[in-house]
N, C-alpha and C positions, 0 to 999 in steps of 0.2 A: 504493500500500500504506500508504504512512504521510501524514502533512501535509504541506499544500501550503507553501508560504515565505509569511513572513509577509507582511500588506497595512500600508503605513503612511501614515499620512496627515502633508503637510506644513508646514511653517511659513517663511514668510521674511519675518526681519527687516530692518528698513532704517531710515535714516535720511534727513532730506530732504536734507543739503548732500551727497549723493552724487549719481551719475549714475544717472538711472531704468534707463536702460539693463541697467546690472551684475544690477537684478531681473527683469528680462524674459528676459534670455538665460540667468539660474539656473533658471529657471521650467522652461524648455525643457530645459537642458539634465539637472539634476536628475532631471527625472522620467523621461527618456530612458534613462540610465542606468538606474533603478533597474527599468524597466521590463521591460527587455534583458536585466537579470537577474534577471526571473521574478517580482518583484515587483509586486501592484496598488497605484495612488496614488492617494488625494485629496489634491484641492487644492483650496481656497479660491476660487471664480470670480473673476476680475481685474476685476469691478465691485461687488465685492462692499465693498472698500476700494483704494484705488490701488495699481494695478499686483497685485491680491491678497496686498499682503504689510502687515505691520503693522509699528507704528511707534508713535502713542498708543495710550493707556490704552482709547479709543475701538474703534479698531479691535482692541487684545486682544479687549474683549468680541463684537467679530462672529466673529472666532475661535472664541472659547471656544462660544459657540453652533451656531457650524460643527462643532465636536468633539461638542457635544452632538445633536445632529441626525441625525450618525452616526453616533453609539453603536454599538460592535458589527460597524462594519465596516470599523478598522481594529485593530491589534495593537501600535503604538507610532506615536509622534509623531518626526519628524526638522525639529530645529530648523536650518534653513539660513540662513546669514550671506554672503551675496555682500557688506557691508559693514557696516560696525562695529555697525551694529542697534543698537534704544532699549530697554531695559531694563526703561521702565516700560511699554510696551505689554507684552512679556513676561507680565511679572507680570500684568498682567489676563487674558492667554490661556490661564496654563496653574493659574492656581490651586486648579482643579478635576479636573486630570487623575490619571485611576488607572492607565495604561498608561505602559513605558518611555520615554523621551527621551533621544533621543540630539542631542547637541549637534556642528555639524560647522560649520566656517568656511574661506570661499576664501582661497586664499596673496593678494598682493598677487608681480607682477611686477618684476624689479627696475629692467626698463626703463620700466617704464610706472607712475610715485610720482608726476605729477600731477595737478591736481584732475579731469581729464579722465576719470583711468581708475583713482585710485588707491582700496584697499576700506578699509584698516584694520581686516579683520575678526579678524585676531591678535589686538587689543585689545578689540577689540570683546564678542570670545568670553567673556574674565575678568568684562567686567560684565555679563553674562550667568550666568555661575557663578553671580558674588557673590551678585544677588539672589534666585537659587534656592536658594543655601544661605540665604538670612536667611528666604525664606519655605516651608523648609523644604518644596521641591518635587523629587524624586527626578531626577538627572539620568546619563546617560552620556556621557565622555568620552573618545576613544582617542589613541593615535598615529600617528601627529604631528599637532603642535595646529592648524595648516592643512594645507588637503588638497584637492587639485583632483577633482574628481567624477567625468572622466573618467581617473583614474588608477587602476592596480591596487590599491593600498595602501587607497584609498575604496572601490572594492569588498572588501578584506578586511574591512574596517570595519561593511561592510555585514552580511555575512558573520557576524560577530561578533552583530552588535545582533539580525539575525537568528533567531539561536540563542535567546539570549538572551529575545528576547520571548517565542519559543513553550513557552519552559519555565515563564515567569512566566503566561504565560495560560492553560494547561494543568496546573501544579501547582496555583493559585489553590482555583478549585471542584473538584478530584478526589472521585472516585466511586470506592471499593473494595469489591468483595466478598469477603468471610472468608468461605470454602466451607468447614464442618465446626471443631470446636475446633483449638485450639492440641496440639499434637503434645505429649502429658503430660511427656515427659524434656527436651524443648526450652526450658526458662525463660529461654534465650537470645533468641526471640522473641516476648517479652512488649513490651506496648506497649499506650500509654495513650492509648485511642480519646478521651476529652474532650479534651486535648491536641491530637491533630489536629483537631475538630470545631473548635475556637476557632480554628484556623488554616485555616477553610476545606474543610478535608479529612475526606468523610464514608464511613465502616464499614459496608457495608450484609451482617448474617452470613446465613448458612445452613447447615442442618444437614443431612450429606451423608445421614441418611435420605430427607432432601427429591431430594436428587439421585437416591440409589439408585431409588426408586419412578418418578421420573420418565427411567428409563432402559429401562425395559420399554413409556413410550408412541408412542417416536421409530418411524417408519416404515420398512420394508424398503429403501424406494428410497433414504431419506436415507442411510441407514447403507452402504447399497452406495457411494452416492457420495461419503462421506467416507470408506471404505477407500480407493476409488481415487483421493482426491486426497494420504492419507498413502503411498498407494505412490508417488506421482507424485515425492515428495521426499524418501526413505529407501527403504533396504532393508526394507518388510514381510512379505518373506518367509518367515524365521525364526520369526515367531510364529504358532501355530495360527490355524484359521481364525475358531472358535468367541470366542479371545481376542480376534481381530482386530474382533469384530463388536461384544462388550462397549466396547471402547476405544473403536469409532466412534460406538458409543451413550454415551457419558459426555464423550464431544467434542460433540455434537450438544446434549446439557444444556448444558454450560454456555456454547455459544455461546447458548442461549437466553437464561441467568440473565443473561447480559451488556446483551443485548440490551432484554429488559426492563424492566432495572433499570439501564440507560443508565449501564453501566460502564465506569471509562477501565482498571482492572485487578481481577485476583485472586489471591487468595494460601489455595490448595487446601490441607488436609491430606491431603499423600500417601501417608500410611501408618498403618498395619497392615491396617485395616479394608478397603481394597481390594484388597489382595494375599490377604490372609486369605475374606474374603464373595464379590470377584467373580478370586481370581485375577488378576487382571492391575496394571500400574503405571499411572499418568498421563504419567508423563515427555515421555513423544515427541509428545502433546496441547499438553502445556504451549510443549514449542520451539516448533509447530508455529504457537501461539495468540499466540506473542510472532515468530514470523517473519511475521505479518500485522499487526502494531504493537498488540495485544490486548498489553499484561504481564499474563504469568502467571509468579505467584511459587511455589516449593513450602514445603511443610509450614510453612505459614501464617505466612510473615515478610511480614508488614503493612509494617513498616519499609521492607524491601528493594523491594517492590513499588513504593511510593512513588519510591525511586532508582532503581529500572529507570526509571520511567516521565518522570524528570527527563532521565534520563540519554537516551533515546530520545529525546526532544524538542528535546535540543540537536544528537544527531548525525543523525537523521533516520533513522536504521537501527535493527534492533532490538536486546534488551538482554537478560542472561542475567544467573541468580543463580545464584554458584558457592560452594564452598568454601572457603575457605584449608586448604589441605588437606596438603600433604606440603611438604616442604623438598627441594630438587634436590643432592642430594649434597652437596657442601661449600660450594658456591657461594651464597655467604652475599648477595648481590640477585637470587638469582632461586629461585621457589616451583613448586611446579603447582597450579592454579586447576582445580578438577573438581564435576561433579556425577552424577548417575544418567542425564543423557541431557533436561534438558529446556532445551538450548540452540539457539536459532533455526536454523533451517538458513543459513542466511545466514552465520552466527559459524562453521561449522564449513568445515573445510579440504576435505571432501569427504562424499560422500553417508554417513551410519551405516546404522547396521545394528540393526535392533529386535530385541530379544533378553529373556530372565529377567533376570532382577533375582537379579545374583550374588551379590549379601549378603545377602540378604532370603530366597533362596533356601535359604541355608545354615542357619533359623533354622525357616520353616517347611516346605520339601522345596523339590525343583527343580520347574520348570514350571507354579509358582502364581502368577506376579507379573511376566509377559510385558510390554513396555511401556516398556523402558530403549533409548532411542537411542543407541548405542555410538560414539563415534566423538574428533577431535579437533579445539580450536579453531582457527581459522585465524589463523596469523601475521600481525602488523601492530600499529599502536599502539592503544591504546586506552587508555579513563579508567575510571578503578574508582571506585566509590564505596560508602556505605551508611549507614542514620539508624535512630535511636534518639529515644526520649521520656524526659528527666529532667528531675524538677522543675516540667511542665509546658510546654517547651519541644522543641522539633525539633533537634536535633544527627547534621550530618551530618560525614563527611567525607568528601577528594574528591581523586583523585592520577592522575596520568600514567604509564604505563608503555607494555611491547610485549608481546605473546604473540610468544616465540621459535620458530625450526624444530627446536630439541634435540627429540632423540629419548625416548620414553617407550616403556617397556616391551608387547609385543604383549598379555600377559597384563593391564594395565590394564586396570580396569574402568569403565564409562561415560563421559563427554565430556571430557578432560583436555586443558590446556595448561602451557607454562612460562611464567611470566610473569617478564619481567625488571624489576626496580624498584630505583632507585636509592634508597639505604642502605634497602634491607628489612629488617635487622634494628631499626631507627629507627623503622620504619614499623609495623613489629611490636609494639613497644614501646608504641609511644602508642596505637593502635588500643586493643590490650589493655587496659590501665591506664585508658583512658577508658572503659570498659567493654560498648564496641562487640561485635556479634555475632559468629560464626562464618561469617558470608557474605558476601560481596561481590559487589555489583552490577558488570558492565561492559559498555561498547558501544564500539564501532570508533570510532577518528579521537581527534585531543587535544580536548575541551572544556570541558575542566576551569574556564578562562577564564567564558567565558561563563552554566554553571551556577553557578561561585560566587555570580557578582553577581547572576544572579535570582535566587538562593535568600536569599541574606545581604543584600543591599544591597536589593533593590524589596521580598524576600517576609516578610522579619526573621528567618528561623531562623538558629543557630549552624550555623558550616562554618568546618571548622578542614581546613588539608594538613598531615598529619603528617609 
């Protein structure tokens, strides 16, 4: 459903007063590891420079040529240190790279300190820092500063960097479709398309007459068979049949528009005009589209779409744009996070229920605007986030919490949770004040970690944790 784990391709350094050995048995057992956990590896042929690992300024450049060679099929570089490694070949290998680095070095034993078997790659590691910070080449570093490869802790590590690449290589070129204008009382989600453009990130609009028109071309069979695949994962019952068949037709557009126009997301306006022209909502399309890793934003938060789509990248599951909506009684860290129902089925605790659109109802009659997913999110943690353009820049921010089991009222309306978040009223504060939206993106699991440093550290936007 969503992306595979990332591919990374390797590096090892060395030095000649060590035993060739320590690079041979890294060779093997590095890539072994990384293998085992689902990851594909290049490596550098072992005649390509001795033993494949580099050392001079020489062998950086058959390096750096090996990276260029495979352009494109890897997703980060993993610098390995079996011992204290040269510096200056370094610098000639990776002078040119645009993908993450992650830097990892072998412990030394405390049995085994002479020149027989000892690495120094503790030390080694630092002059490897130093001269990526002088030649200002992007690096990651975790803990603990040595780390055995087959130990658990190096596969968290792994884990981490990870995350982390797919977000940097996936936010980089993003593809967004603006389906229909900005939602006119919403100035909450305004956003400055030259701003993303310079950062990579391009706006591609449509105007949902375009859609409209192209909902009367889709085919009987298609439409049959996207009804039956949204029965397959909610309750469609509840909504007419006639509804039912517009909704699979304006699912069927816009898996096109995506397709097409080789979209990573979109951010719909979903309202008035659909409730009003074709009766029915999008909501349960939108979950639907974002529970196949498609983000689908509503009522055209360009922003938030962006942070679903970070956000998804890091955790591998999909991502949902909610409210900040109600306060939980007195309990001054924990809110409910709600929307109309277009939250992944995956996020939700169990099957919804397609239903009117109870507010929207009350405005234009009942039984015009069928298409809200009813239901609640499923407890566990998760990372919220969501971005803004000021000044010309990307400012996000990015926090941890949990979606608790507290109870919410049966008469709620569309997909709600409690989210518990430490000093929320803090959290509230700055959000606000910094002038951040009404929505928040979130996806299951902590990875707050790893989305800050691709966004901030490799991709340069602001991200602040309130």
């Amino acid at each position: 459903m969503l992306k595979q784990k990332s591919s990374f391709a390797l590096y090892f350094g060395t030095r000649d007063i060590f035993p060739d050995a320590l690079v041979r048995d890294a060779r093997k057992e590095v890539s072994g590891v990384l293998e085992k956990l689902g990851h594909s590896v290049l490596m550098m042929d072992e005649s390509a420079t001795p033993f494949g690992a580099v050392e001079t300024p020489a062998h950086g450049k058959v390096f750096a040529d090996f990276l260029y060679q495979n352009k494109g099929k890897y997703d980060g570089v993993i610098v390995v240190l079996p011992n204290f490694g040269d510096e200056n070949g370094a610098m000639a290998a990776f002078q040119d790279v645009d993908v993450p680095v992650l830097i990892m070095a072998y412990p030394d034993e405390l049995d085994k300190m002479g020149p027989a078997n000892r690495r120094d790659a503790f030390c080694g590691k630092f002059s490897i820092m130093d001269v990526f910070c002088q030649c200002d080449i992007k690096f990651t570093v975790l803990k603990p500063h040595t780390v055995n490869p087959s130990s658990e802790k190096f596969g968290e590590n792994v884990d981490y960097f990870d995350r982390l690449c797919r977000v940097v290589k996936g936010t980089r070129r993003m593809r967004i479709g603006a389906i229909g204008a900005r939602v006119t009382p919403f100035k909450t989600v305004r956003i400055d398309e030259a701003a993303l453009q310079k950062n990579g990130i391009t706006v591609e609009t449509f105007d949902l007459s375009y859609v409209f028109n192209r909902m009367d071309e889709m085919e009987e069979k298609d439409v049959k068979a996207k009804v039956e695949t949204i029965n397959s994962l909610t309750d469609f019952s509840p909504t007419p049949t006639d509804a039912q068949k517009k909704i699979a037709r304006l699912a069927l557009v816009l898996d096109e528009i995506v397709e097409e126009n080789d979209l990573d997301a979109i951010a719909l306006r979903c309202w008035i005009e659909l409730q009003s022209q074709l009766n029915i909502s999008p909501c349960v399309i939108l979950g639907e589209m974002n529970n196949r890793g498609i983000v689908a934003a509503c009522e055209v938060d360009i922003g938030n779409a962006v942070t679903m789509h970070a956000l998804k990248l890091a955790s591998n599951t999909p991502a949902a744009c909610l409210d900040w909506n109600n306060n939980y009684g007195d309990d001054e860290n924990k809110c409910i996070l709600f929307h109309c129902g277009p939250v992944p089925m995956d996020l939700m605790a169990c099957k919804g229920k397609v239903t009117d659109h109870a507010l929207i109802a009350s405005a234009i009659g009942p039984g015009k605007s069928f298409g809200c997913n009813v239901g609640r999110i499923k407890p566990g943690p998760i990372t919220f986030g969501s971005m803004m353009t000021q000044d010309g820049r990307l400012k996000f921010f990015l926090g941890e919490a949990k979606i608790t089991d507290d109870p919410i009222a049966e008469d709620y309306f569309g997909c709600a949770g409690v989210a518990e978040i430490d000093n929320l009223q803090d959290v509230l504060l700055d959000i606000g004040r910094s002038g951040h939206r009404h929505h928040v993106s979130i996806t299951a699991g902590d990875v707050a970690g790893p989305v800050k440093e691709a966004l901030e550290y490799y991709l340069g936007f602001d991200v602040t944790i309130p």
